[in-house]
N, C-alpha and C positions, 0 to 999 in steps of 0.2 A: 576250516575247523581242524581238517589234519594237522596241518602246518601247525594252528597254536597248541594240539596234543603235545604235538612230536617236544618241541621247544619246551614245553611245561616239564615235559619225562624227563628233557637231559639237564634242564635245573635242578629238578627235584635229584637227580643222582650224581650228581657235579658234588666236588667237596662244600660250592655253597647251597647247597640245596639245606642241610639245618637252618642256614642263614636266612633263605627265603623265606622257608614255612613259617619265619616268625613274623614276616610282615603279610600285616592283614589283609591287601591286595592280592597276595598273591597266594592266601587260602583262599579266597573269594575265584579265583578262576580254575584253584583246583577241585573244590568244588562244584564248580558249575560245569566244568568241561572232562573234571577225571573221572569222577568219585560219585557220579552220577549219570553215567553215557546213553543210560535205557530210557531217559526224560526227552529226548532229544528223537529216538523211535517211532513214540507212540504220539507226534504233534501232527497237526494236518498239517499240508503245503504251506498255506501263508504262514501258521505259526513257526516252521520247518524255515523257510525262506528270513525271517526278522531273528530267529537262533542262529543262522550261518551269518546274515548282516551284522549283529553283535561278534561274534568272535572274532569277525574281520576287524571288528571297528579292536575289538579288545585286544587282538595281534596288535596291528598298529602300536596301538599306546604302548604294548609291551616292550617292543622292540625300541620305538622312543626312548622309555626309559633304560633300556639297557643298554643304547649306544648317548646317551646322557653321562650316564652314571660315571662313578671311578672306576671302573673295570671295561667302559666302552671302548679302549684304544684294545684291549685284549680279545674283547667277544668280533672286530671289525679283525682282528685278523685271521679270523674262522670263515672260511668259501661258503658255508654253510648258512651262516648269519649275513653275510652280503648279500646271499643268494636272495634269504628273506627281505632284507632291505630292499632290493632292486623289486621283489616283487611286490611287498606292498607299500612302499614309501615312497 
């Protein structure tokens, strides 16, 4: 869950970060992961446990698409986003 914060923040403040917020994806996980973090507090363990298995799953895909994408040869040359790759890819 940190891991997809942190990544969501330096999108959202990267020069594409305008460009982002206009695709509906990726209001959908700032949404669910920024802009609502107290939903995530008040779940019991199992519901706690299938919210961290989603953002896992939803890093994933994140990261898919961004080393997909046209700007994947740029984001692969950040230690940073490798770091991410190696860990959940």
């Amino acid at each position: 869950e940190s891991d997809l914060k942190l990544l969501l923040r330096r999108i959202q403040r990267s020069p594409l970060g305008p460009v982002a917020r206009t695709n509906r994806n990726f209001r959908t996980l700032d949404e669910r992961y920024l802009r609502h973090p107290d939903r995530a507090l008040s779940m019991s363990p199992p519901q706690r446990v299938a919210y961290l298995e989603g953002a896992e799953k939803d890093l994933v895909l994140l990261l898919g698409r961004l080393d997909r994408g046209p700007l994947g040869v740029l984001f692969r040359r950040r230690k940073s986003f490798r770091t991410l790759q190696e860990r959940y890819l």
